[in-house]
GUROFI-264343 format. One line per field, with one value per residue: residue in one letter; x, y, z of N, C-alpha, C, O in turn. Coordinates in Angstrom, 3 decimals, always signed. Example, Ala and Ser with C-alpha at 12.3 -4.5 7.8 and 13.67 -1.06 7.14 Angstrom:
rest c(A/S) $
nX c(+13.190/+12.850) $
nY c(-5.690/-2.250) $
nZ c(+7.800/+7.080) $
caX c(+12.300/+13.670) $
caY c(-4.500/-1.060) $
caZ c(+7.800/+7.140) $
cX c(+13.200/+12.900) $
cY c(-3.300/+0.030) $
cZ c(+7.800/+7.870) $
oX c(+14.236/+13.409) $
oY c(-3.319/+1.138) $
oZ c(+8.465/+8.039) $
***
This chain:
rest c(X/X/X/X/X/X/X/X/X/X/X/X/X/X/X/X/X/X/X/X/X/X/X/X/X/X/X/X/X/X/X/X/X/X/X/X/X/X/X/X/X/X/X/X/X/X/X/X/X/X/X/X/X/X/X/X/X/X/X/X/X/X/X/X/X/X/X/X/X/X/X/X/X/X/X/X/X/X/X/X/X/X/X/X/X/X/X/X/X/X/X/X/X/X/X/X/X/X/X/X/X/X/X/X/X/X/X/X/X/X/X/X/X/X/X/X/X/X/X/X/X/X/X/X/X/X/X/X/X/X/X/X/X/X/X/X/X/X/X/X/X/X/X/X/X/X/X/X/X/X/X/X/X/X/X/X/X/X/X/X/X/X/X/X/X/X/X/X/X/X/X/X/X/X/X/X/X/X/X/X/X/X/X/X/X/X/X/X/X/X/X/X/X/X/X/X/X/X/X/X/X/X/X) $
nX c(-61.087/-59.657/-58.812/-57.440/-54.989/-53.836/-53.711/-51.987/-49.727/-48.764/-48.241/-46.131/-44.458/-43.982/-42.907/-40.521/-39.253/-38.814/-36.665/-34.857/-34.151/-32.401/-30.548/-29.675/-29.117/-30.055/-32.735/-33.011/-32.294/-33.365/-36.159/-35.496/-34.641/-37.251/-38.656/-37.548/-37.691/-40.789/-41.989/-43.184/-44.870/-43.829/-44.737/-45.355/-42.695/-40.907/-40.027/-37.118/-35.836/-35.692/-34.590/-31.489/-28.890/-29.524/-29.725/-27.537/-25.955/-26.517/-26.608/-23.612/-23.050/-24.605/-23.456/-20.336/-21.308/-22.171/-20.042/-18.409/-19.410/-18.898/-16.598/-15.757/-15.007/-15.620/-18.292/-19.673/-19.502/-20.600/-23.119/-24.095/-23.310/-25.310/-27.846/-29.552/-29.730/-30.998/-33.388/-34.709/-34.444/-36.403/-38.684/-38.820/-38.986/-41.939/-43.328/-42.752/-44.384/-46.942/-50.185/-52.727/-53.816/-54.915/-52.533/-51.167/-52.339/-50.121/-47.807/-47.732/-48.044/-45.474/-43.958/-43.966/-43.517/-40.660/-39.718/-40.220/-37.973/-36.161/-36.094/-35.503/-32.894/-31.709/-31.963/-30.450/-27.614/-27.901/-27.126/-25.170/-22.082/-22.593/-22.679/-20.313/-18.484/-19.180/-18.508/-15.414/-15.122/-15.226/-18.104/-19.342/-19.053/-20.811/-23.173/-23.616/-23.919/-26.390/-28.192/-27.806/-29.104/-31.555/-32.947/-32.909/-35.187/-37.198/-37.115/-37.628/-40.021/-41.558/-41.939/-42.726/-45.549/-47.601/-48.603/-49.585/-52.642/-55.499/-56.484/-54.150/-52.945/-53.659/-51.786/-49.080/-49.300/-48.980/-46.678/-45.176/-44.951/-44.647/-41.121/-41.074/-43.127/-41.112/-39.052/-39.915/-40.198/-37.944/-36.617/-38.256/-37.400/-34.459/-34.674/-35.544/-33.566/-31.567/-32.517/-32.517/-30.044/-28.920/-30.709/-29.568/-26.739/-24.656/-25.858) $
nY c(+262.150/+261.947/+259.467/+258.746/+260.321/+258.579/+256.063/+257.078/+257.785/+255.027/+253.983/+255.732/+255.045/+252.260/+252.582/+253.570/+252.170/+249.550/+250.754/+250.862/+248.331/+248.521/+249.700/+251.383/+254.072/+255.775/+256.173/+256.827/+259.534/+260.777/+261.098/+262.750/+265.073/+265.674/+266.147/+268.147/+270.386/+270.852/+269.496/+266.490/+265.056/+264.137/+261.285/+260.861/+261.782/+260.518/+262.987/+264.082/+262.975/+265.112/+266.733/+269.424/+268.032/+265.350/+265.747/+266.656/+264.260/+262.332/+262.846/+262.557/+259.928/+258.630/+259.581/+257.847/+255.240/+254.966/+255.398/+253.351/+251.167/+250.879/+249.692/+246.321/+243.696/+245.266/+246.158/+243.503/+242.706/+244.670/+243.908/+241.737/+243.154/+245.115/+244.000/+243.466/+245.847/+246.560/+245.488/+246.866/+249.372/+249.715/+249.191/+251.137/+253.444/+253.016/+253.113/+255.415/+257.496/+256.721/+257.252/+256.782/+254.756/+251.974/+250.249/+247.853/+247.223/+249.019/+248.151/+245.453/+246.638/+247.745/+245.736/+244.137/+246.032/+245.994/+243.545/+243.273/+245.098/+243.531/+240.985/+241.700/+243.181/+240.994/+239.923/+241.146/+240.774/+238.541/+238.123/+239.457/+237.663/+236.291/+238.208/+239.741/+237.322/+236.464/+238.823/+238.785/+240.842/+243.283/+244.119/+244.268/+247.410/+248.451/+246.966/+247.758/+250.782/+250.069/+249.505/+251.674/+253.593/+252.232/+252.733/+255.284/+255.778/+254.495/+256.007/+258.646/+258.007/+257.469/+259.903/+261.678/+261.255/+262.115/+264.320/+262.928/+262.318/+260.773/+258.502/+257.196/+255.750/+253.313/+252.257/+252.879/+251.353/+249.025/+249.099/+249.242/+247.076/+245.035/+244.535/+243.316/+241.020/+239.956/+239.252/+237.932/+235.047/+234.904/+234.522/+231.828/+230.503/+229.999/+228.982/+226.260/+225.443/+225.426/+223.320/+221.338/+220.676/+219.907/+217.360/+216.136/+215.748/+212.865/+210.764) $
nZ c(+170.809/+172.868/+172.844/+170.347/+170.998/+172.437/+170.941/+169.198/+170.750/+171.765/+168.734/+168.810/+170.422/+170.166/+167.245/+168.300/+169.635/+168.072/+166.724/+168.146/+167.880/+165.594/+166.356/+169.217/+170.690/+168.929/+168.723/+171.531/+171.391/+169.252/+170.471/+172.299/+171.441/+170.115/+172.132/+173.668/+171.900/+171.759/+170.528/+170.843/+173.383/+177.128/+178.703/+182.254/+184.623/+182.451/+181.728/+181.990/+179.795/+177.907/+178.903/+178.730/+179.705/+179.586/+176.785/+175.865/+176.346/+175.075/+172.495/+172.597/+173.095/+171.593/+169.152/+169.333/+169.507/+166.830/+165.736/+166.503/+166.216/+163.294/+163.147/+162.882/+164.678/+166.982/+166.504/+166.916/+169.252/+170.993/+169.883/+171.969/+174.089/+174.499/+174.324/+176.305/+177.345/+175.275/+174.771/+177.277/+176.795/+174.872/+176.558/+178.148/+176.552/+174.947/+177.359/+178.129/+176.207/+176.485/+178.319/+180.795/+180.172/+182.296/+184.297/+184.075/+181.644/+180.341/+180.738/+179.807/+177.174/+176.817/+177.794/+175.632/+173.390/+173.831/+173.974/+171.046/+169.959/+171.423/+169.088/+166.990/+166.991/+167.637/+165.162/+163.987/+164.566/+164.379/+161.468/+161.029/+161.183/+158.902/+157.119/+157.392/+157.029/+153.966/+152.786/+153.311/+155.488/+154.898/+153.992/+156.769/+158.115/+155.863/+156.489/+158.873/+158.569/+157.389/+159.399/+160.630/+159.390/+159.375/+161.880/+162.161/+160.033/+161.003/+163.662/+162.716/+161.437/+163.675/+165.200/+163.369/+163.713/+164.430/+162.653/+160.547/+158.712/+160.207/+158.786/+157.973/+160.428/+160.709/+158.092/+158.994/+161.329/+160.072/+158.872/+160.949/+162.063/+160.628/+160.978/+163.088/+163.244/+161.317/+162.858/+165.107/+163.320/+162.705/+165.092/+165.610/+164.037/+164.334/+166.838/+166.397/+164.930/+166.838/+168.483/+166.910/+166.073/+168.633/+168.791/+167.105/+168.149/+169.452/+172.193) $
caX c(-59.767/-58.420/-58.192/-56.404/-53.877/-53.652/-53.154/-50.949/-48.443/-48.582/-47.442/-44.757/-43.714/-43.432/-41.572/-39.009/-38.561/-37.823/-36.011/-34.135/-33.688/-31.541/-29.504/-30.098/-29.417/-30.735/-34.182/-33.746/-32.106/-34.678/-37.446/-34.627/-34.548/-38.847/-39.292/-36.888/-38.466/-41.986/-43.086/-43.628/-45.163/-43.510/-45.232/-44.716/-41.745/-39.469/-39.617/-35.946/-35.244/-35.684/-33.998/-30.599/-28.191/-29.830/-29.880/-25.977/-24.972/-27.035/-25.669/-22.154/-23.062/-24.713/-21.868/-19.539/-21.908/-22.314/-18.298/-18.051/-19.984/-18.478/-15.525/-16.316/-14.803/-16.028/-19.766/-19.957/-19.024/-22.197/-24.384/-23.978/-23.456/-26.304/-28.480/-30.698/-29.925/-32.070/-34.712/-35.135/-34.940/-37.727/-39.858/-38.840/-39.657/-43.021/-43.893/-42.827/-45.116/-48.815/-51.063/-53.829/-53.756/-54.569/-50.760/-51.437/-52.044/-48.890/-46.464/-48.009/-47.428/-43.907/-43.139/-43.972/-42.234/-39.248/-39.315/-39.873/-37.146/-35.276/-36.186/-35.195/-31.537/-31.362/-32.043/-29.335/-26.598/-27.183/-27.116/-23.739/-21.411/-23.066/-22.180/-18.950/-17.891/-19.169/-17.273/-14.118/-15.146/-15.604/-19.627/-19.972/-19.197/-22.149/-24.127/-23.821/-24.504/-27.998/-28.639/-28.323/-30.809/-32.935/-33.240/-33.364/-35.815/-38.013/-37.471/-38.286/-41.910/-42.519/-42.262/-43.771/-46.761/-48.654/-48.285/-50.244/-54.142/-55.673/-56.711/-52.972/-52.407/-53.311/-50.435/-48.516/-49.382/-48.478/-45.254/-43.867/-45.380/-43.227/-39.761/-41.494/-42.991/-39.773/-37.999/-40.816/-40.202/-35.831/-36.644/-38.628/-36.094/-33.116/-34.815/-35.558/-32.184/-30.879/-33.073/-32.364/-28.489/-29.146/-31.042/-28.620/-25.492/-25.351/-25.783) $
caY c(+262.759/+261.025/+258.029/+258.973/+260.578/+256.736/+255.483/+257.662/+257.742/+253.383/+253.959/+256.350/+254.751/+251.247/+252.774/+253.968/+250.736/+248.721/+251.738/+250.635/+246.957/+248.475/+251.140/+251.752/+255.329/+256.775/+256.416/+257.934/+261.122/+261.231/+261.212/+264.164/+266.279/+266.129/+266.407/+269.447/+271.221/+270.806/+268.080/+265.911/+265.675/+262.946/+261.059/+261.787/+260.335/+260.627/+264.217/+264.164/+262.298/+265.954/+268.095/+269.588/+267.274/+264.033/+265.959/+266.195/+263.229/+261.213/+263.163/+262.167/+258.655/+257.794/+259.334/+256.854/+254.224/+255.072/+255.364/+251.895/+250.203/+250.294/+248.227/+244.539/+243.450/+246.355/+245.956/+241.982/+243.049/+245.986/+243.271/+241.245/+243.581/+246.119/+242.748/+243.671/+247.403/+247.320/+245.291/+247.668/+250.689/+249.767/+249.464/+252.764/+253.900/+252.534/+253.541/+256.952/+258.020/+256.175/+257.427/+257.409/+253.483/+250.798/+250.192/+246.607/+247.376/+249.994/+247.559/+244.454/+246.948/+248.005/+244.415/+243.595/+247.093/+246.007/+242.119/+243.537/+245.365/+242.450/+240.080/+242.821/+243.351/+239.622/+238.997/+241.855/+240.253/+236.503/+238.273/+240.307/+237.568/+236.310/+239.383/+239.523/+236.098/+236.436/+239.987/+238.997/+241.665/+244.323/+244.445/+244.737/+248.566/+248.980/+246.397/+248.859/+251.847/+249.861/+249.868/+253.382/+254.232/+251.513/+253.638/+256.777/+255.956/+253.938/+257.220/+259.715/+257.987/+257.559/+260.992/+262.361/+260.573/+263.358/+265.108/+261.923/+261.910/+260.003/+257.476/+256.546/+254.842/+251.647/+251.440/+252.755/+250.143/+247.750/+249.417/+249.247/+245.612/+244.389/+243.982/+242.852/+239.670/+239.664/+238.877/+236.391/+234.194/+234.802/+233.549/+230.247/+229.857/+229.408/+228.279/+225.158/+225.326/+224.726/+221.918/+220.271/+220.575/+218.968/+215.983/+215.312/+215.083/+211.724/+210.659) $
caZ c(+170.605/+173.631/+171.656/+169.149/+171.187/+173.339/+170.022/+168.720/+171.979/+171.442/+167.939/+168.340/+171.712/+169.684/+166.882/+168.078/+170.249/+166.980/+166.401/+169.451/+167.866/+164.670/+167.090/+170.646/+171.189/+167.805/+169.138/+172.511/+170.740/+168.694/+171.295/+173.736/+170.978/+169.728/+173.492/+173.702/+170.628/+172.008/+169.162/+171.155/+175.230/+177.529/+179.764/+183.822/+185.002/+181.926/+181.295/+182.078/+178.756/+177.338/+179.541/+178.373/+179.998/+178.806/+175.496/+175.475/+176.889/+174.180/+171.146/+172.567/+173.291/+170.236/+168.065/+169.994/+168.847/+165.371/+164.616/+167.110/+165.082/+161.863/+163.725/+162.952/+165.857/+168.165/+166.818/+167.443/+170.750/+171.234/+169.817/+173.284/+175.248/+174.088/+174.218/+176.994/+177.070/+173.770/+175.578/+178.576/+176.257/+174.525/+177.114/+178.481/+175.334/+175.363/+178.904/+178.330/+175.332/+176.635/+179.344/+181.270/+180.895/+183.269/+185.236/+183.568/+180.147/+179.753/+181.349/+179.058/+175.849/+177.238/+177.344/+173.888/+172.541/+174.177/+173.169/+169.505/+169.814/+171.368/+168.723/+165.842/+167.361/+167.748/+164.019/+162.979/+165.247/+164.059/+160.096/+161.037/+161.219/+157.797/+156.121/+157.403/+156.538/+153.029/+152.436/+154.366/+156.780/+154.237/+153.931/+157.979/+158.234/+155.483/+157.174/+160.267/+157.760/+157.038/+161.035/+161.088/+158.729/+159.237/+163.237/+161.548/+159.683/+162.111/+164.721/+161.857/+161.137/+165.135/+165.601/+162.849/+163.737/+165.322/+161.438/+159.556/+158.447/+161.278/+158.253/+157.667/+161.226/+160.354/+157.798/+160.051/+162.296/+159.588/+158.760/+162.289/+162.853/+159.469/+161.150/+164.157/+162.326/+160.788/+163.932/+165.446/+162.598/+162.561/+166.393/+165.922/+162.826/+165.214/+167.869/+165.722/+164.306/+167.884/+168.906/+165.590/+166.630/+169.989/+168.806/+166.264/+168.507/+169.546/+173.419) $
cX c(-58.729/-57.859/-57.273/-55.295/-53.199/-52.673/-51.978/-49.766/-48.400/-47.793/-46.096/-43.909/-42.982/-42.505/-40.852/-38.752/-38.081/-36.980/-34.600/-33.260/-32.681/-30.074/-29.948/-30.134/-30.349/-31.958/-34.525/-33.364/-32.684/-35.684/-36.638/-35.177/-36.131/-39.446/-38.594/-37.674/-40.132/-42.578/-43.712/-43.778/-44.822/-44.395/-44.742/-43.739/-40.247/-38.958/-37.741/-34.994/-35.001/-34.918/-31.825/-29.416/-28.206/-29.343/-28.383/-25.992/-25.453/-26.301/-24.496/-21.997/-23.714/-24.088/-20.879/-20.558/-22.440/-20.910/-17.920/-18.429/-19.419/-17.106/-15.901/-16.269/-16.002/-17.920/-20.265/-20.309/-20.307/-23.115/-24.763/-24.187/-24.428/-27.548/-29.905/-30.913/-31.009/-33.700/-35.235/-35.505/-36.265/-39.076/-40.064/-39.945/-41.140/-43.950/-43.844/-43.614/-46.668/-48.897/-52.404/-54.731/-54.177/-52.675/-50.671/-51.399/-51.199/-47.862/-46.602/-47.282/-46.089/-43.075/-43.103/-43.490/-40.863/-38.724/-39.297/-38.557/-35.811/-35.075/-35.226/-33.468/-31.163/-31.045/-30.827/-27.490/-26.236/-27.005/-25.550/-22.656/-21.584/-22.778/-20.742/-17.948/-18.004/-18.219/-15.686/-14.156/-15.554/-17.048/-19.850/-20.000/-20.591/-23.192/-24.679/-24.300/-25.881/-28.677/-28.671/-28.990/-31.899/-33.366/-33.538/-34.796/-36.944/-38.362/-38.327/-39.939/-42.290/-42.988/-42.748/-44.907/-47.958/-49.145/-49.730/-51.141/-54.143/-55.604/-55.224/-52.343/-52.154/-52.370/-49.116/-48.199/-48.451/-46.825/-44.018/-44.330/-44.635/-42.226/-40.393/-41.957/-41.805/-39.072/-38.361/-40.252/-38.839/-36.265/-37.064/-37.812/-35.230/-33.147/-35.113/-34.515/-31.252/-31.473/-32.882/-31.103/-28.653/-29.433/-29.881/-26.860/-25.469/-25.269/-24.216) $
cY c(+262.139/+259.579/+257.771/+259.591/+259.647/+256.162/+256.059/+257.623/+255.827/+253.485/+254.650/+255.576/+253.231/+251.284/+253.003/+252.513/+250.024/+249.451/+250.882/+249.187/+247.280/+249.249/+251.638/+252.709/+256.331/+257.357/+257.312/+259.296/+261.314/+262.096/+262.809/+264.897/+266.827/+266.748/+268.159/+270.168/+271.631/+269.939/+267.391/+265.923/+263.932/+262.333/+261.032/+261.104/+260.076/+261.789/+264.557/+263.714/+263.667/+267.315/+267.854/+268.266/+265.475/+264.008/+265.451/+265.048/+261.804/+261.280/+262.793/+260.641/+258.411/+258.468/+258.280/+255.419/+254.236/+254.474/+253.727/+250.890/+249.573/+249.322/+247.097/+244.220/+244.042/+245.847/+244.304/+242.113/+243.812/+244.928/+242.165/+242.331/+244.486/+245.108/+243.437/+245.376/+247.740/+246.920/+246.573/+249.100/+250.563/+249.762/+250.318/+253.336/+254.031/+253.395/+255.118/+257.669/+257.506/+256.733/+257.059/+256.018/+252.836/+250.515/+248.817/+246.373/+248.328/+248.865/+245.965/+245.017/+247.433/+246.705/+243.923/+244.595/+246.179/+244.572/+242.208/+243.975/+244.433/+241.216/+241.024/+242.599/+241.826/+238.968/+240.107/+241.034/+238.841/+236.988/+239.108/+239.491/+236.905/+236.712/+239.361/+238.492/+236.261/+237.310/+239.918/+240.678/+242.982/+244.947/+244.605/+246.181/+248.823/+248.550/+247.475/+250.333/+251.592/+250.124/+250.811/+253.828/+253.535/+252.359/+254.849/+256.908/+255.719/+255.195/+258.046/+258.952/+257.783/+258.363/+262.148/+261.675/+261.187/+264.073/+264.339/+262.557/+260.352/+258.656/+256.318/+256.054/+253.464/+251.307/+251.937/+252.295/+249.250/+247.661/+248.843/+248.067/+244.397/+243.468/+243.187/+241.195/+239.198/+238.531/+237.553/+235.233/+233.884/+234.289/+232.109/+229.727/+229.133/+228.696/+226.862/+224.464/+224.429/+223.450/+220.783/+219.698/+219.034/+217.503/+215.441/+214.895/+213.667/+211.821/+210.370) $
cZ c(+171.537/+173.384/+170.645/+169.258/+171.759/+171.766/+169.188/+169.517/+171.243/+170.213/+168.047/+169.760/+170.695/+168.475/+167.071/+169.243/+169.274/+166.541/+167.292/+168.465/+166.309/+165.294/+168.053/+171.071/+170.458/+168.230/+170.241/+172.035/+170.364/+169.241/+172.316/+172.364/+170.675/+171.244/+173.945/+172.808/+171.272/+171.314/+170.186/+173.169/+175.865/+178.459/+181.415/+184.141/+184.242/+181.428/+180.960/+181.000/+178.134/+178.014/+179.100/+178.687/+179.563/+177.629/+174.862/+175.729/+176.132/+173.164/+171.258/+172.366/+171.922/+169.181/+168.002/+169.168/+167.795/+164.755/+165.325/+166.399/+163.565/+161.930/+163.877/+164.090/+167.193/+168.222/+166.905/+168.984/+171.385/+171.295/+170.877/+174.230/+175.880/+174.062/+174.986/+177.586/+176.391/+174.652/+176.588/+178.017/+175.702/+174.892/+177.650/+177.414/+175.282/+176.612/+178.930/+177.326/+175.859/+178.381/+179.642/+180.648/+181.663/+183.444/+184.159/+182.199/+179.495/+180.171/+180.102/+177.314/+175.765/+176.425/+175.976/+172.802/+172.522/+174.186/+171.610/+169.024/+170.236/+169.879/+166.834/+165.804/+167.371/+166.153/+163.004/+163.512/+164.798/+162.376/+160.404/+160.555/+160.002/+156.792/+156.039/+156.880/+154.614/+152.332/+152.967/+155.369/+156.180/+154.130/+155.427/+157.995/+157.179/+156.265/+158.141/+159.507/+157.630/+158.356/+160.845/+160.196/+159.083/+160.892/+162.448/+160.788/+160.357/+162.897/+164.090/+161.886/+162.525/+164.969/+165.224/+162.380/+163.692/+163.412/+160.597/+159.937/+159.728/+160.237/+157.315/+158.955/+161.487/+159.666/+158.099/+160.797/+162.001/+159.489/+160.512/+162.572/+162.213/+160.506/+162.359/+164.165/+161.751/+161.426/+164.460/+165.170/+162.726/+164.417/+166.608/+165.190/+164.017/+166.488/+167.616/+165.257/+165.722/+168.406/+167.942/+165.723/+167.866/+169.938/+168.263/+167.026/+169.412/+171.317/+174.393) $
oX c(-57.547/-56.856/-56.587/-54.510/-51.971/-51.469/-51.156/-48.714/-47.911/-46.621/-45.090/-42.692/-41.770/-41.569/-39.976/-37.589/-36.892/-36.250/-33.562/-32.036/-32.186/-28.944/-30.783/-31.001/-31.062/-32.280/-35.455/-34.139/-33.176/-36.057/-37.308/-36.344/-36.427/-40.369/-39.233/-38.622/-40.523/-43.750/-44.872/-43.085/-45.268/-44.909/-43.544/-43.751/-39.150/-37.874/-37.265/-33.776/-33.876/-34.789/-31.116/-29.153/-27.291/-28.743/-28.046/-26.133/-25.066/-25.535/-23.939/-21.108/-22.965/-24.175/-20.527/-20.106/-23.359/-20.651/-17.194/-17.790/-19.459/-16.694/-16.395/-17.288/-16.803/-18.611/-21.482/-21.246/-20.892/-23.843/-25.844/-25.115/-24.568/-28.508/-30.951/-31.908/-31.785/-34.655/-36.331/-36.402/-37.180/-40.115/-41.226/-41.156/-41.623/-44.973/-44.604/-43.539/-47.585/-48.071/-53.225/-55.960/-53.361/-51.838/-49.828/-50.670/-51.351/-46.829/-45.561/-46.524/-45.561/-42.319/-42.163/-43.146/-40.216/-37.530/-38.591/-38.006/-34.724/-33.987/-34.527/-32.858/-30.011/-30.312/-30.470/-26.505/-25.189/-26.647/-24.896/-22.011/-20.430/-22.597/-20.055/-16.841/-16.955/-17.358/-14.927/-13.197/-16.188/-17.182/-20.865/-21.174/-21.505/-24.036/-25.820/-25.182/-26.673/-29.639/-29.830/-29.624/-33.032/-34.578/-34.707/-35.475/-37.779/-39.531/-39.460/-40.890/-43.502/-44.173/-43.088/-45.267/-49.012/-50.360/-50.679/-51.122/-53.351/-54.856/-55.234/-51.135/-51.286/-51.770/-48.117/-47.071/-47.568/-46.023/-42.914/-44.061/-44.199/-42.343/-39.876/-41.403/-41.560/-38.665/-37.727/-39.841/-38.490/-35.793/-36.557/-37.373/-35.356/-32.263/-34.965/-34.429/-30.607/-30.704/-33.058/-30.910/-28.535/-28.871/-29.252/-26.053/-26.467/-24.707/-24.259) $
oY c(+261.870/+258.921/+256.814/+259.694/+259.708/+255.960/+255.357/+257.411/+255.661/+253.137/+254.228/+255.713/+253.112/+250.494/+252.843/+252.119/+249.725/+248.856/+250.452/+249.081/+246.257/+249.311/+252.517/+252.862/+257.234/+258.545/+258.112/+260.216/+262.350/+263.216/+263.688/+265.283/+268.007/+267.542/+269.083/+270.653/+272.793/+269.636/+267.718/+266.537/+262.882/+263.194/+261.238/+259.879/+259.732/+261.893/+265.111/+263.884/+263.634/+268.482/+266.848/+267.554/+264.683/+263.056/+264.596/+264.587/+260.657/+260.409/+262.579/+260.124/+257.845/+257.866/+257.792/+254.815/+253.427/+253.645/+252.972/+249.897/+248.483/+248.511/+246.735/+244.332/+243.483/+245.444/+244.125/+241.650/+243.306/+244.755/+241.622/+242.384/+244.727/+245.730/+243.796/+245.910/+248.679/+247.619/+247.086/+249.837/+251.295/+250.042/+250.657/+253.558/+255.128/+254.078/+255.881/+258.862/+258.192/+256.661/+257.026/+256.028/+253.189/+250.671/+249.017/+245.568/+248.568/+249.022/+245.502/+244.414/+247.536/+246.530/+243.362/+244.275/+245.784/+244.333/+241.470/+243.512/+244.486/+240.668/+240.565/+242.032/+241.616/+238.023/+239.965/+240.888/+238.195/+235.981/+239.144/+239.999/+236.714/+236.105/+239.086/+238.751/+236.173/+236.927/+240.886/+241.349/+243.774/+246.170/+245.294/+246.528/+249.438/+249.317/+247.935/+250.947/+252.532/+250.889/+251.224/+254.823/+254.012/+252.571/+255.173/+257.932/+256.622/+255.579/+258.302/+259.532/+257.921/+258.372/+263.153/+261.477/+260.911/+264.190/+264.981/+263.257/+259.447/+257.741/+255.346/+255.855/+252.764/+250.291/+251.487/+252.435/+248.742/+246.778/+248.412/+247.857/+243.354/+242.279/+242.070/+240.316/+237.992/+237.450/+236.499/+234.431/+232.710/+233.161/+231.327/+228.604/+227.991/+228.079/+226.126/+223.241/+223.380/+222.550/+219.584/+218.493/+217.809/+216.617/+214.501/+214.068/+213.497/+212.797/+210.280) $
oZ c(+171.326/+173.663/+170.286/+168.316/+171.702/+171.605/+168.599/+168.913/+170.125/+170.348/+167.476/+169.887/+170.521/+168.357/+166.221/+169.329/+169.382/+165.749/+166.789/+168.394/+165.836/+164.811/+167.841/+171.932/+170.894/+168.193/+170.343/+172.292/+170.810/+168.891/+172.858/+172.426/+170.860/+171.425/+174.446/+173.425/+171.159/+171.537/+170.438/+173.980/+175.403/+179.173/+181.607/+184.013/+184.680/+180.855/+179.969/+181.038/+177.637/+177.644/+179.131/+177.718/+179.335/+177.130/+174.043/+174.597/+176.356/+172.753/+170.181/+171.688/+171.126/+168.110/+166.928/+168.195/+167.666/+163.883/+164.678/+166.051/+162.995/+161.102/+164.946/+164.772/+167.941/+169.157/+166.958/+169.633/+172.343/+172.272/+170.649/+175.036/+177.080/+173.608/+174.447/+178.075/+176.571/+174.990/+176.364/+178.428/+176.077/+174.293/+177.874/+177.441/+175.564/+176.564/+179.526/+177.619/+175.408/+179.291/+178.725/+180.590/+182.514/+182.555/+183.285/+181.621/+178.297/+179.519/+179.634/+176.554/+174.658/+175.469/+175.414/+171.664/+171.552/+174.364/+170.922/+168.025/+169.661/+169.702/+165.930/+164.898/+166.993/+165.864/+161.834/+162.788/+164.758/+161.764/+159.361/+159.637/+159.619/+155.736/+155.055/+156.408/+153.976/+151.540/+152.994/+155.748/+156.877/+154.174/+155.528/+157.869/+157.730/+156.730/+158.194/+160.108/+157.702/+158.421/+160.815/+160.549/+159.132/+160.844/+162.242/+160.878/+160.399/+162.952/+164.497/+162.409/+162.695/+164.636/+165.849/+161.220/+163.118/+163.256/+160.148/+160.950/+159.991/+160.581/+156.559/+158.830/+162.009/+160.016/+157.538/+161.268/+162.692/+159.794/+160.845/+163.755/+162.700/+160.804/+162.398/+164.827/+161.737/+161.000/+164.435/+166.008/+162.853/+164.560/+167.412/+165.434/+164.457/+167.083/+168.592/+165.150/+165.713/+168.744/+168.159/+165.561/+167.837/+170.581/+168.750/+166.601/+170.112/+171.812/+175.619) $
***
């Protein structure tokens, strides 16, 4: 049984980290409010994500970054500057749902929450100005409409993880491992893209 609660904290800790990589606050509201309710139990250390004052001061902040967003301008702007915010949340994230661990192997799966979630946010930011260009600016506010579900939805199946048949974690697994491959691949893409640049300008 203690296995399956290990594994269960890992999953819901890593969804809502890619959670993190469509919309950075969605996820920790998520996690204040299941933690407020009783759904869900934090691990030692971040209890405080659930206590009242966190609670507010998320719901305010990620309103602000819902309605910011749908500003072309404004959300170009988030997607820099929210860069390594998203990273760090996600390994919060991470760190605060698994126990009882090796120090070594929570900080290893932190890091790889919270590079998923980097690599996620990375591949919505280089597709933004994409959208925008094609719509003359018009398709970004939906674009940013798709972010906020695609978090909503991500948070919603973390956290009703606990709910599933044990024998639906594996595609669970798969589900939250998707965008994650996704991203991988939108990373060696451009990282190829730029070295291809480089050679080609001349000396």
């Amino acid at each position: 049984m203690d296995h399956i609660e290990t594994i269960l904290g890992i999953l819901i800790g890593f969804g809502l980290s890619v959670a993190c990589g469509f919309r950075l606050l969605i996820p920790l509201l998520s996690l204040s409010i299941a933690d407020q309710t009783g759904y869900l139990e934090l691990a030692e250390g971040f209890t405080w994500l659930g206590d009242w004052p966190a609670l507010i001061g998320l719901s305010i902040a990620t309103t602000c970054e819902v309605i910011t967003s749908k500003v072309p301008v404004a959300a170009e702007i988030l997607d820099y500057v929210e860069a390594p915010f998203v990273v760090g949340a996600g390994i919060m994230l991470e760190l605060s749902m698994i126990t009882d661990l090796p120090p070594f192997l929570e900080w290893g799966l932190a890091v790889i929450a919270g590079g998923s979630a980097g690599l996620v946010h990375a591949g919505d930011a280089f597709l933004r100005p994409f959208v925008g260009g094609f719509t003359a600016g018009f398709g970004e506010p939906v674009f940013s409409a798709g972010e906020d579900v695609g978090s909503g939805i991500f948070s919603i199946l973390a956290v009703t993880l606990p709910m599933l048949p044990t024998e639906y974690l594996v595609f669970v697994a798969i589900v939250f491992l998707v965008p994650v491959l996704c991203g991988a691949v939108l990373f060696v893409f451009l990282i190829k893209k730029l070295i291809g640049k480089r050679r080609q300008v001349p000396a």
